[in-house]
N, C-alpha and C positions, 0 to 999 in steps of 0.2 A: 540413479543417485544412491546413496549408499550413506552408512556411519560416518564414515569419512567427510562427508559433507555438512558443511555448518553455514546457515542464511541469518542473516540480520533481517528482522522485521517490524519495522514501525507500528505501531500502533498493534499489535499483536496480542492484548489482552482481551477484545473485544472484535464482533462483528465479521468483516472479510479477513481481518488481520488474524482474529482467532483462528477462525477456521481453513487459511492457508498455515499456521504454525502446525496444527492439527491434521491436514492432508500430507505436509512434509513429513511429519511424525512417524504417518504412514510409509511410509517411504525410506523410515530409517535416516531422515536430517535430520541433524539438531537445530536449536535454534538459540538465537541471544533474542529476543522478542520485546519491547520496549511496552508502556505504560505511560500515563500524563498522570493521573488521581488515584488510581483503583490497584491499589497493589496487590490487597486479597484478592480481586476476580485474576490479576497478572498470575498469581502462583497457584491458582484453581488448576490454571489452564497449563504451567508446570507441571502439576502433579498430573495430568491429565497424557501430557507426553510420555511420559515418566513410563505412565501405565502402557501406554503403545510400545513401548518399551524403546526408546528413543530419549535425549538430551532436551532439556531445554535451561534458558538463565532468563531471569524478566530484572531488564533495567529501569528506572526511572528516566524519563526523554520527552520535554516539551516541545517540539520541533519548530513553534515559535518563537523560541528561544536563544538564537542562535550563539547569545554568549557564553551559552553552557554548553555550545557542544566540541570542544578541545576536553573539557571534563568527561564527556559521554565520553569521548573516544579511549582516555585514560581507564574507565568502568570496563569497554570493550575490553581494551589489553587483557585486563583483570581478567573477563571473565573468557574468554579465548585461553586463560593459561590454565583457566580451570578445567577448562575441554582437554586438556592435555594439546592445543596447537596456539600456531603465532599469526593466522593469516586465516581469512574465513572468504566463503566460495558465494556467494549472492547476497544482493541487498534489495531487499522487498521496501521504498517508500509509500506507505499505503497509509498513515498517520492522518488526520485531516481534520476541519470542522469544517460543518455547515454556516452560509448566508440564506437571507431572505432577502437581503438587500434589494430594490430597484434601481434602477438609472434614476431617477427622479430624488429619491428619497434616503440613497446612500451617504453615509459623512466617510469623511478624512481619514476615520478611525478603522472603520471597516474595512475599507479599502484595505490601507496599512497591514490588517490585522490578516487578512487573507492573503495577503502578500506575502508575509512573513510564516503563511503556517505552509502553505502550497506552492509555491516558486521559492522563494527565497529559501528556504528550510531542505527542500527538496537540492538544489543546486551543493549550499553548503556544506550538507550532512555530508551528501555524496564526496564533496570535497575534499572533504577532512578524514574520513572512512578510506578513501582510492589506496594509499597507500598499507592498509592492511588486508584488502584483497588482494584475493590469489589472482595470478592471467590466465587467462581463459575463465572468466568466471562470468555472472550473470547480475543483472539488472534488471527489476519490472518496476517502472513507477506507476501510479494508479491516478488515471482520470476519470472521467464522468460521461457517461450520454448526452449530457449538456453542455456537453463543449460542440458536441455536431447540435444538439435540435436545441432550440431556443424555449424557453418556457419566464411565464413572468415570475417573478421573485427574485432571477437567478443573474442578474446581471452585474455580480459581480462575481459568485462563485464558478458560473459558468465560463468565461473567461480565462478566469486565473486556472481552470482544468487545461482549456486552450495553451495554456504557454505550458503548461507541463511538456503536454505534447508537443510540442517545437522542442522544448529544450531537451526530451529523447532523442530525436534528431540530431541535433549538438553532442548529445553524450555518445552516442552511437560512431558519430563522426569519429571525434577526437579518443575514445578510446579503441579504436580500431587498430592500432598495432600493440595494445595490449589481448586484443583476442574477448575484448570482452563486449558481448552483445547483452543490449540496452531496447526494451520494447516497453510499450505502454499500455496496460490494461484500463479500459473505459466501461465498468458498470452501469448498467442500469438503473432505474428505482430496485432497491434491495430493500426485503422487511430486516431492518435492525433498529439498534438506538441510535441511529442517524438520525440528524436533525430531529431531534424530538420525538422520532419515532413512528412517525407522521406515516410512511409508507408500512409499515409494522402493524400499528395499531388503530386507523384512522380505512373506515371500512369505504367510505365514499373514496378515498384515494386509492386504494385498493382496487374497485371494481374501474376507475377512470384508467389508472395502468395498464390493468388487464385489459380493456378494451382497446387500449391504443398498443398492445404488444401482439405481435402475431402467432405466440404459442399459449397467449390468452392468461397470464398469469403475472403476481412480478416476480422477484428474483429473491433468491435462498442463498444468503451467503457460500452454501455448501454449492451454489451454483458456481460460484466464481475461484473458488479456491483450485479445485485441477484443475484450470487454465494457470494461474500462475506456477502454480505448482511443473505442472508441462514445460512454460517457458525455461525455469529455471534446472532443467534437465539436460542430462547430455545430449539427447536425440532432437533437440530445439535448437542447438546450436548457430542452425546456419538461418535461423530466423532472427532479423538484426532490422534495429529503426523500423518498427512495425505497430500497426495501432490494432487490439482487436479487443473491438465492444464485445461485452457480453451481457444482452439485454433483452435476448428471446426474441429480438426483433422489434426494436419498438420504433414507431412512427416508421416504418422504411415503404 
């Protein structure tokens, strides 16, 4: 990959989204890098590319939002005309919130709401985005370990990871005679500000992780960024509809 290459990255102010903008940087990609609240951490992590000496733009993008995003895509133009081009080469959906919802104890709303941040948001964006990608270009959307291993709390976020990954499948399919391969990265527990933090800063869930991962530790955002970063490379190419956890090995 090279200058010439420019990635769209959801949620890309914070956590794995950061630090895949940050590993592209390396790499010499630019990036159009998206935000939901935190605009100063978005243009920290601008200036931050800046310095790798590399592109970046940070847009405003609620991805549960779906009304807004015919506007997002008007922001891209924009900022695509800034890069000096009209057409950009991968699209990272890695944007998300957390549930704790149970089966027992979940409302209508929940539901809805995860629906709309992780299936729904993830289908449309890509929708409305297909037409200013290049062909032969690259897709990673971003699932969870708990769409394979069950755990309580998660019965509805886990799930809604689940259809991600069917609908890579789907996107895999149908863009295949644009040449453009679609895989789906599935982390582990990650220390960030995910869900509260919980795996980050909460020392009993820490050491529970670690115990149930077979390289004994949890995961470092900086864990998971070269594997996207990989995917979205020329020498990944003929890697298509493919799911690969990156989780040190947990529960297996």
């Amino acid at each position: 990959m090279s200058e010439t290459k420019i990635a769209i990255v959801t949620g890309g102010s914070r956590g794995i989204g950061r630090a895949a903008v940050l590993k592209l940087a390396e790499l010499g990609v630019r990036s159009i890098l998206t935000y939901n609240t935190n605009r100063e951490e978005a243009e920290r992590v601008v200036g931050l590319v800046e310095e790798a000496g590399a592109s970046a733009i940070a847009i405003r993008l609620d991805v549960g939002a779906a009304g807004t995003f015919d506007g997002f895509v008007g922001a891209v133009r924009d900022g695509l005309a800034s890069l000096g081009a009209e057409r950009f080469d991968s699209l990272v959906n890695n944007a998300g919130t957390s549930s704790a919802a149970t089966l027992l104890k979940a409302t209508e709303a929940e539901l809805d709401e995860q629906f709309a941040v992780h299936f729904k948001g993830t289908f449309l964006l890509t929708q409305k985005l297909l037409p200013l990608m290049n062909d032969g270009g690259r897709i990673v959307n971003l699932s969870s370990g708990l769409a394979r291993v069950a755990m309580n709390g998660r019965a509805v976020y886990g799930p809604m990871k689940a259809a991600v990954e069917a609908l890579t499948r789907y996107m895999a399919l149908e863009l295949a005679p644009r040449r453009i391969a679609v895989n789906v990265v599935a982390p582990g527990a990650i220390a960030t500000d995910f869900s509260g933090g919980v795996v980050r800063d909460n020392p009993q869930v820490r050491k529970m992780v670690a115990d149930q991962t077979a390289l004994g530790r949890v995961g470092l955002p900086e864990d998971v960024a070269p594997v996207i970063a990989g995917l979205l490379s020329d020498g990944f190419g003929w890697v298509n509809a493919q799911r690969l956890e990156v989780s040190g090995g947990v529960q297996i």
